[in-house]
C-alpha positions as CSV (number, residue, x, y, z in Angstrom):
1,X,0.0,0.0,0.0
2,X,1.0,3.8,-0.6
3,X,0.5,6.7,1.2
4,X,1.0,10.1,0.5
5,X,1.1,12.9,2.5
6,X,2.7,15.7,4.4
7,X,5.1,16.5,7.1
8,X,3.0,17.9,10.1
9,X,-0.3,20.1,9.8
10,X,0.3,23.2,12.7
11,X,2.6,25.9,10.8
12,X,1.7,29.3,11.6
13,X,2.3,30.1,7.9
14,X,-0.2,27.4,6.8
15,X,-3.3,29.9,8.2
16,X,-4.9,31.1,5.2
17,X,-2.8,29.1,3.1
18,X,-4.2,25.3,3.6
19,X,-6.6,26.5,5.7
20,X,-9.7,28.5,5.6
21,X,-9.4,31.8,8.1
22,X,-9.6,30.9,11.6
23,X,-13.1,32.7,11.8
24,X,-14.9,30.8,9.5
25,X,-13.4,27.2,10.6
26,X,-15.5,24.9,11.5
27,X,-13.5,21.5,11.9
28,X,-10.0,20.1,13.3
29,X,-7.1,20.9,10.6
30,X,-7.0,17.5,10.9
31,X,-10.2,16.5,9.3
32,X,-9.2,18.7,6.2
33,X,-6.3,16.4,5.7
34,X,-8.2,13.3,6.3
35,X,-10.5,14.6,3.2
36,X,-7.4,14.8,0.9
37,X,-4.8,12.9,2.0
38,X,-3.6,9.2,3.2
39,X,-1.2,9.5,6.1
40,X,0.8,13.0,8.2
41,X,3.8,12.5,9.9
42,X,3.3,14.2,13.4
43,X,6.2,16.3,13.8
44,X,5.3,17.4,17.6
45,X,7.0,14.1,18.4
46,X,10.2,15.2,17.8
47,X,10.5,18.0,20.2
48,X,8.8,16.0,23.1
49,X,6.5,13.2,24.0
50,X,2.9,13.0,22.3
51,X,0.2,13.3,25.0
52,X,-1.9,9.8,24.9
53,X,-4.8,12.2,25.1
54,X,-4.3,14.4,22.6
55,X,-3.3,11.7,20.1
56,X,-6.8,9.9,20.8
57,X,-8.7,13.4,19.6
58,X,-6.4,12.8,16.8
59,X,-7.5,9.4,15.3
60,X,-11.3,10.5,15.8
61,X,-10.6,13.5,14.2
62,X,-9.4,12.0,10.8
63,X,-11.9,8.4,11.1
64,X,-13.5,10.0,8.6
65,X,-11.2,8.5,6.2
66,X,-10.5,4.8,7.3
67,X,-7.3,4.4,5.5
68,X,-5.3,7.3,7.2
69,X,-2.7,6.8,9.1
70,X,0.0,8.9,11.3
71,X,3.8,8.5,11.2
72,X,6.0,9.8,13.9
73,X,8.6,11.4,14.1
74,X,11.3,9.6,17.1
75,X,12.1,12.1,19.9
76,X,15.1,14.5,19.3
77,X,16.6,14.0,22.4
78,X,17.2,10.3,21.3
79,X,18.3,10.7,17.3
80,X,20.3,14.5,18.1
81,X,20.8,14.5,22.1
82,X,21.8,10.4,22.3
83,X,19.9,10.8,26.1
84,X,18.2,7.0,25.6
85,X,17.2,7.2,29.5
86,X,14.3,4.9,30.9
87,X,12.4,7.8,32.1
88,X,12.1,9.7,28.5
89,X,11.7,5.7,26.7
90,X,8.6,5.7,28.7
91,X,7.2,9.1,27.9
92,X,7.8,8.4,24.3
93,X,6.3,5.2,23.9
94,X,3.0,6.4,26.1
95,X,2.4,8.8,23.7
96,X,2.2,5.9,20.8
97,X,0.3,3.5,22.3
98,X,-2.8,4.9,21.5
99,X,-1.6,4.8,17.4
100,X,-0.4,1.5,18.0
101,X,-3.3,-0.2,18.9
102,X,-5.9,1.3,16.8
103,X,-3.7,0.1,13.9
104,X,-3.5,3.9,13.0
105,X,0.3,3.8,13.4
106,X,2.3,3.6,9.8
107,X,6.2,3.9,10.9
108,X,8.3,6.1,13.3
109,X,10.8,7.8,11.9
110,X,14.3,8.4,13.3
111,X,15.4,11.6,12.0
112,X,19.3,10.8,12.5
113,X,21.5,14.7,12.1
114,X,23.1,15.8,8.5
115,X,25.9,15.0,10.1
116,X,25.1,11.6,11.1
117,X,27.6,9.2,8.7
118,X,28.2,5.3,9.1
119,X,30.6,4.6,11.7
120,X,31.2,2.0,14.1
121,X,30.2,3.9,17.2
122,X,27.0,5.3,14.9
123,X,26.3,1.7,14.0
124,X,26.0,0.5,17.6
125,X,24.2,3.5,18.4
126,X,21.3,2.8,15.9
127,X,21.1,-0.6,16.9
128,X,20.7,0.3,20.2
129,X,17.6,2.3,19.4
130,X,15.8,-0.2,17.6
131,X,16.0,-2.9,20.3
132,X,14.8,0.3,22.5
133,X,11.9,1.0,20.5
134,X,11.4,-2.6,19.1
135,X,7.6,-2.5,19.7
136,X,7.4,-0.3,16.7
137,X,8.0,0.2,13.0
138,X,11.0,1.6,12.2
139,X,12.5,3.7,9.6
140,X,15.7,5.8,9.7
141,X,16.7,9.1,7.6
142,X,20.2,9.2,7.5
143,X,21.1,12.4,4.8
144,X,24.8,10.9,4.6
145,X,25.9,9.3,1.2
146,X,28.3,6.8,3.7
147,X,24.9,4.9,4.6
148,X,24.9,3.5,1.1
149,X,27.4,1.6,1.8
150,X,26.8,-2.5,2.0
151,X,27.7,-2.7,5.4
152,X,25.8,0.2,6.2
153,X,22.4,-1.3,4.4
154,X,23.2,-4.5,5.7
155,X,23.4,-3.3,9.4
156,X,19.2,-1.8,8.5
157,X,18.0,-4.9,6.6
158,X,19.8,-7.0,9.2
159,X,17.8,-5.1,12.2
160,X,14.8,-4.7,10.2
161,X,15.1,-1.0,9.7
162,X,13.4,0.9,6.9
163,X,16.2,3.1,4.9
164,X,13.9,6.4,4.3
165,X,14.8,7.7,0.4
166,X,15.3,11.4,0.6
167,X,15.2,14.2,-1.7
168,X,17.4,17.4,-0.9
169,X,19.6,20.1,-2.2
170,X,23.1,18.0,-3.2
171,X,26.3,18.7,-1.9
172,X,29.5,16.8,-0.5
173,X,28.8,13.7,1.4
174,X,24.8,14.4,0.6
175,X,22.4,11.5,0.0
176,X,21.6,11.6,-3.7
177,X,18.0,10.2,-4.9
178,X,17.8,6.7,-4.8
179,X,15.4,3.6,-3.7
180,X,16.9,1.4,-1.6
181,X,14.4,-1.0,0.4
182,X,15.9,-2.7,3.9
183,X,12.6,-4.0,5.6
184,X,9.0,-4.5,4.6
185,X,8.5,-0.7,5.4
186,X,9.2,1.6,2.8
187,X,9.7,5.5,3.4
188,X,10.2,8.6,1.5
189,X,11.0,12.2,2.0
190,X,11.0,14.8,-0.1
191,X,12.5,17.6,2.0
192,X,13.3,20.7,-0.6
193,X,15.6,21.7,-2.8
194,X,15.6,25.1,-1.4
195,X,19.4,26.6,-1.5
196,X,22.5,25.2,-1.7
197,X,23.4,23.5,1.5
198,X,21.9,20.4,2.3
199,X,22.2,21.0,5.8
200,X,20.0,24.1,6.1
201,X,16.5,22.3,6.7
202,X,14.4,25.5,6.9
203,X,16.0,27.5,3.6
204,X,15.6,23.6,2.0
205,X,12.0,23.6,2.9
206,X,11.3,26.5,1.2
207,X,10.9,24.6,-2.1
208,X,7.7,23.5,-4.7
209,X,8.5,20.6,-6.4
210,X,7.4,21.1,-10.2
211,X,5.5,18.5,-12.2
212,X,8.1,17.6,-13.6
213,X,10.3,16.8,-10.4
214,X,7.8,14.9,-9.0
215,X,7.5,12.6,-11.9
216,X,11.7,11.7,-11.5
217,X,10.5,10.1,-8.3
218,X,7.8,8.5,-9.4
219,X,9.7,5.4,-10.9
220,X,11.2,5.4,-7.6
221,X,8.6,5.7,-5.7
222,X,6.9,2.3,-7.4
223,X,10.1,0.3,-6.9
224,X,10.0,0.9,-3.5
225,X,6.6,-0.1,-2.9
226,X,6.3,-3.0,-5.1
227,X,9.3,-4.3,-2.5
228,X,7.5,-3.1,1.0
229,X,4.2,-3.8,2.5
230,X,3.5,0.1,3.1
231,X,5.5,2.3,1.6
232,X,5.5,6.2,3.2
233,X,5.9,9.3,0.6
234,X,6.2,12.5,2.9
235,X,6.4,16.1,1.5
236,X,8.0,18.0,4.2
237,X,8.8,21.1,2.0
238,X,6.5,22.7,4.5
239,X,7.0,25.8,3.9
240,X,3.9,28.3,3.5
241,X,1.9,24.9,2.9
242,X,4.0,24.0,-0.4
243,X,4.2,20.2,0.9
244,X,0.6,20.0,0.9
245,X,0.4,21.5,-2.5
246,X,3.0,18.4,-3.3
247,X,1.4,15.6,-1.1
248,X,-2.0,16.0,-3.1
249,X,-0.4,16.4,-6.4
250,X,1.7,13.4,-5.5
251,X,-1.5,11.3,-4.4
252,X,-3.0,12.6,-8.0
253,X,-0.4,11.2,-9.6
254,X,-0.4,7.7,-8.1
255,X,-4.1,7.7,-7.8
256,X,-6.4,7.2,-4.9
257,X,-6.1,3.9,-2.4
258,X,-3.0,2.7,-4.8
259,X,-2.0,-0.8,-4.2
260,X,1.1,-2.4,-5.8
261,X,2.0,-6.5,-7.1
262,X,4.7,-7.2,-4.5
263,X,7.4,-9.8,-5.1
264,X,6.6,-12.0,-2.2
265,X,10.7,-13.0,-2.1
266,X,12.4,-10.0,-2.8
267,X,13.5,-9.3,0.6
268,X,14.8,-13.0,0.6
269,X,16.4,-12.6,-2.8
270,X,18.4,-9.1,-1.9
271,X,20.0,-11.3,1.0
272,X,21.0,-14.0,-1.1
273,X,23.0,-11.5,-3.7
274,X,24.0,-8.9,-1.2
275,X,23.3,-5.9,0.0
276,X,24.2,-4.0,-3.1
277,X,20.8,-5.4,-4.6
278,X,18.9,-3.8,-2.4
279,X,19.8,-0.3,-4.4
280,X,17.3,0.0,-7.3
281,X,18.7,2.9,-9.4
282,X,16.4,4.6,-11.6
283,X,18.6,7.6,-12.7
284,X,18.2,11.1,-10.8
């Protein structure tokens, strides 16, 4: 299965934009995405733990289409801070329960730093959060072009950890388009090609995709889903709304509740040849 959608929904620069004017709203921004698109990546989670609560008003707030689902986004004082302490595990995880077990819960994300490259230490580390966090999905978003390696994508397949396909501006040591698959959970980002420094996430963010641009990743995109039980596409160009624009025109383009033929053995044939299979170039 494929989803489509966008990377958090509470930008003060989306009033107006995505949404009506405040004084004439009359439903949860959440229920507007629910109307137009599959799955949102809550983007709250990174900065601290989702309230079991509030995630609850969530999931009744976008029933309305029964297909949706939330994606997460792992806590940054995990991925960025390395602080993997019992007490903030248990905050985390409270706050995806709810998700969990209403089957609303597509992947978390662990949004590793620019900076983050393939090293023995940085192995271990990753390793050591997915046996923390084994009660969930995984995928990882690792921006360096060292994760590429076969030791690298072995390490992921090996753990079962999605490998998250970004787009962003290019640059030395920068991830450059691809579709590698590591797990039965496929995930994409298209982040912005805003600027010239692939480490500047806002000035990246500040990017629409054309057409055109869209449709280089659409190969991609299929090769990675025909390989994964539920593949992920996130815009997260989010910017004055310009990832919704992208997420619906993305949707468009694949077409509505998109399934895909998977090749029940491919996960089982990529370990037989090696690592290096598991890259599925389609040019840039």
């Amino acid at each position: 299965m494929l989803f489509c959608g966008t990377a958090g929904w509470t930008r003060p620069d989306w009033e107006k934009v995505v949404f009506p004017p405040r004084e004439v709203r009359r439903f949860h921004p959440l229920e507007f995405l629910a109307q137009r698109l599959d799955v949102v990546e809550i983007s709250q989670s990174f900065d601290r733990p989702l309230r079991p609560e509030l995630v609850r008003l969530w999931i009744s707030k976008a029933e309305l289409n029964p297909r949706f689902l939330f994606t997460a986004v792992l806590g940054r004082c995990f991925t960025h801070d390395r602080v993997v302490d019992p007490a903030s595990v248990k905050a985390f995880k409270e706050g995806l329960w709810p998700l969990l077990r209403a089957k609303k819960l597509g992947a978390v994300l662990m949004r590793l730093p620019w900076s983050f490259r393939f090293t023995k230490e940085n192995r271990e580390f990753i390793i050591d959060l997915r046996r923390t966090f084994h009660e969930f999905p995984l995928a990882a978003e690792l921006r360096h072009q060292s994760w590429t390696l076969d030791e690298a994508l072995g390490t992921l397949m090996d753990y079962r950890i999605g490998f998250c396909n970004v787009d962003q501006p290019q640059g030395t040591g920068a991830l450059v388009p691809n579709s590698f698959v590591t797990s039965h959970l496929g995930y994409v980002r298209l982040l912005g090609r805003g600027g010239d420094d692939w480490a500047n996430e806002e000035t990246a963010a500040d990017y629409l995709y054309s057409p055109q641009e869209l449709g280089a990743w659409q190969s991609r995109i299929e090769r990675v889903a025909k390989h994964t039980t539920s593949t992920f596409v996130i815009a997260a160009n989010v910017v004055a709304g310009k990832s919704m624009v992208n997420a619906m025109q993305l949707r468009s383009l694949f077409g509505e509740h998109t399934t895909f033929p998977r090749r029940r053995s491919g996960l089982a044939e990529t370990r037989q040849r090696g690592t290096a299979a598991m890259q599925l170039p389609l040019g840039a």
